[in-house]
C-alpha positions in Angstrom: 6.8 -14.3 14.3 8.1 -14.1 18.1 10.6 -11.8 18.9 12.4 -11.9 22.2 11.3 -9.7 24.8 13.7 -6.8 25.4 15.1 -6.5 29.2 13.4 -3.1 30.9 17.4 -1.2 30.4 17.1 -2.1 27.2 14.3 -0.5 26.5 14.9 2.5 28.8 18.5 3.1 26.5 16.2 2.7 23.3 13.3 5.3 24.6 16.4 8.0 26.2 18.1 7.6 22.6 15.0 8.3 21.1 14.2 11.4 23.1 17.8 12.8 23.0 17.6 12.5 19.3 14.3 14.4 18.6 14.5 17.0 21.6 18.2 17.9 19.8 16.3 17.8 16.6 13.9 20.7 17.4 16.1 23.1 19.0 18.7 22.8 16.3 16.4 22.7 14.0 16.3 26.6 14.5 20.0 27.2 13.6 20.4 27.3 10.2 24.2 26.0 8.9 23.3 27.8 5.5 20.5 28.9 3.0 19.8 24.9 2.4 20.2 23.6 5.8 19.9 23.3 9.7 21.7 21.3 12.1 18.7 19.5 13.0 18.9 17.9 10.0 22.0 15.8 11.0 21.1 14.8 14.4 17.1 13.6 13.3 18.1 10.4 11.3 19.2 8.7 14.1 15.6 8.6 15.5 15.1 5.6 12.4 18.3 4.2 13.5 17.1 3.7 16.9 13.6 2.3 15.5 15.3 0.3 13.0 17.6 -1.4 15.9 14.5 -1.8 18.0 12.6 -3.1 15.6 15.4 -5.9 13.8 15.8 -6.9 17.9 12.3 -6.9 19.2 10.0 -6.6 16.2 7.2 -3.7 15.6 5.5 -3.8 19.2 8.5 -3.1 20.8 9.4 0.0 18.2 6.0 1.4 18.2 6.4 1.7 22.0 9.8 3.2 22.5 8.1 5.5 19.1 5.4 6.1 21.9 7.2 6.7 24.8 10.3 8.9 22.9 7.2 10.8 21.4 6.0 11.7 24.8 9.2 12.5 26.5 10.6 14.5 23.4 7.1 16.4 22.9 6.7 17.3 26.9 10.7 18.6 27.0 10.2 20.2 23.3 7.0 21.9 24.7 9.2 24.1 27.3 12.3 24.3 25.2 11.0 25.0 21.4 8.8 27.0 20.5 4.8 25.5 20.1 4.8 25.6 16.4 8.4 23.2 16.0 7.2 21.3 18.7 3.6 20.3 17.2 4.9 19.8 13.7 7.8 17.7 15.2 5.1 15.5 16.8 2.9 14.8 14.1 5.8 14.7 11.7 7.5 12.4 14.3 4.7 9.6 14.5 3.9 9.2 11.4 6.9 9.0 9.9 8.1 6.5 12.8 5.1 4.2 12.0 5.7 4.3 8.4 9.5 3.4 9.2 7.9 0.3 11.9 5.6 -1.0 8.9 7.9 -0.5 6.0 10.8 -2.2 8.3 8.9 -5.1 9.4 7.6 -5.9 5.7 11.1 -6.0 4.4 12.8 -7.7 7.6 12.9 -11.1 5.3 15.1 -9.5 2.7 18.5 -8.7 2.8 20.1 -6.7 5.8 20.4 -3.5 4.8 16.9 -3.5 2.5 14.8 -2.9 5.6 16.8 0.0 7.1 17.5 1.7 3.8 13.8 1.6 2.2 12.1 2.3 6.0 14.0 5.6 6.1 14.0 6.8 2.6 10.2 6.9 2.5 9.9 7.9 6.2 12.3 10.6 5.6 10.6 12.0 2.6 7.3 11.7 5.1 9.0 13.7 7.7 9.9 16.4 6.2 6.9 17.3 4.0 4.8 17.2 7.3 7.5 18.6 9.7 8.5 22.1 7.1 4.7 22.5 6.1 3.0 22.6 9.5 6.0 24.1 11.1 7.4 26.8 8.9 4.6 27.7 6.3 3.7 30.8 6.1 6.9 32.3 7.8 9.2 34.4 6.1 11.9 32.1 5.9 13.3 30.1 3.2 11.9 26.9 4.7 11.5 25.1 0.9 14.6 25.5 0.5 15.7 24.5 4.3 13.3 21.4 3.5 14.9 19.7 0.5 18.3 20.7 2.2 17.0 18.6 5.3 15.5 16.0 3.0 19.0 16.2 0.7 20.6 15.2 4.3 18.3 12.8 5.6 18.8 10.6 2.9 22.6 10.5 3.0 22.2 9.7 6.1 20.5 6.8 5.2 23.0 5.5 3.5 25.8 6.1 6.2 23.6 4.9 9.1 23.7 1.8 7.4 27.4 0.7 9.0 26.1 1.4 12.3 22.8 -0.5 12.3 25.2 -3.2 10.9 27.3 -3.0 13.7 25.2 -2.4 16.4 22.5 -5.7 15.3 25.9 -7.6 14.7 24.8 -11.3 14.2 21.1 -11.4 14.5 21.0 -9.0 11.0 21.6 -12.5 9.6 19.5 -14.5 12.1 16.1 -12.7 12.1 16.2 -12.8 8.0 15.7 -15.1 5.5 19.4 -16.1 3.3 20.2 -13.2 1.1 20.9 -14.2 -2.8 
């Protein structure tokens, strides 16, 4: 399938999103809200939202490189303003759970609109966080299980409520990159 080529500000907006999103991540990801949750739980959905755009627009390629690229940027800023740990199990965390998201995303794409989306995060979520808590909080004496299926818990409503704005931000071509919907 060809996709249209994004124009260069288009893909500058997508990669600044993406790092904005996961450099926010891992510092809040150190303040917890309660015994069940951190703030960086709220903000690190919208990294599949920005995928998910990227991808329904410009097809895998195009996500895997702003995944790239945001990886980089976030990692390098995360490096100086979170500690090592957070930042190397946001990384690994980060990547795979992206290309999980591209893959999952891009085999669904034919389906109806809000399949793709939905399915991509749910099981890139549920990636996320199993790497993300394990390498970064094992062995700490923090209640990071707990933190973890809090963060999960979160993630996946979040799924569900990102799913107006993906909508509304692909407007039309939702409908024109997929196949009619029963």
């Amino acid at each position: 399938m060809r996709y249209p080529h994004p124009h260069r500000s288009q893909l500058t907006l997508a990669v600044l999103a993406m790092g904005v999103v996961v450099l926010s991540s891992n510092i809040l990801v150190q303040y917890a809200i309660n015994d069940w949750l951190t703030w960086g739980a709220i903000t690190y959905p919208f990294a599949f939202l920005v995928t998910e755009l990227v991808n329904r627009a410009f097809g895998p390629a195009q996500a895997r490189r702003v995944a790239w690229v945001g990886f980089a940027v976030a990692v390098a800023a995360s490096a100086i303003l979170a500690p090592a740990r957070i930042a190397a199990a946001s990384g690994l965390a980060f990547l795979l759970s992206q290309m999980l998201d591209i893959a999952v995303f891009d085999r669904l794409r034919q389906s109806r609109w809000w399949r793709a989306p939905l399915i991509a995060t749910v099981l890139a979520a549920v990636l996320d966080t199993g790497v993300f808590w394990s390498v970064g909080f094992a062995g700490e004496d923090l209640p990071w299980v707990t933190w973890a299926l809090g963060d999960l818990g979160v993630k996946l409503v979040m799924a569900v409520c990102l799913l107006l704005p993906f909508r509304l931000l692909i407007g039309t071509r939702a409908t024109t990159n997929a196949a009619p919907s029963a």
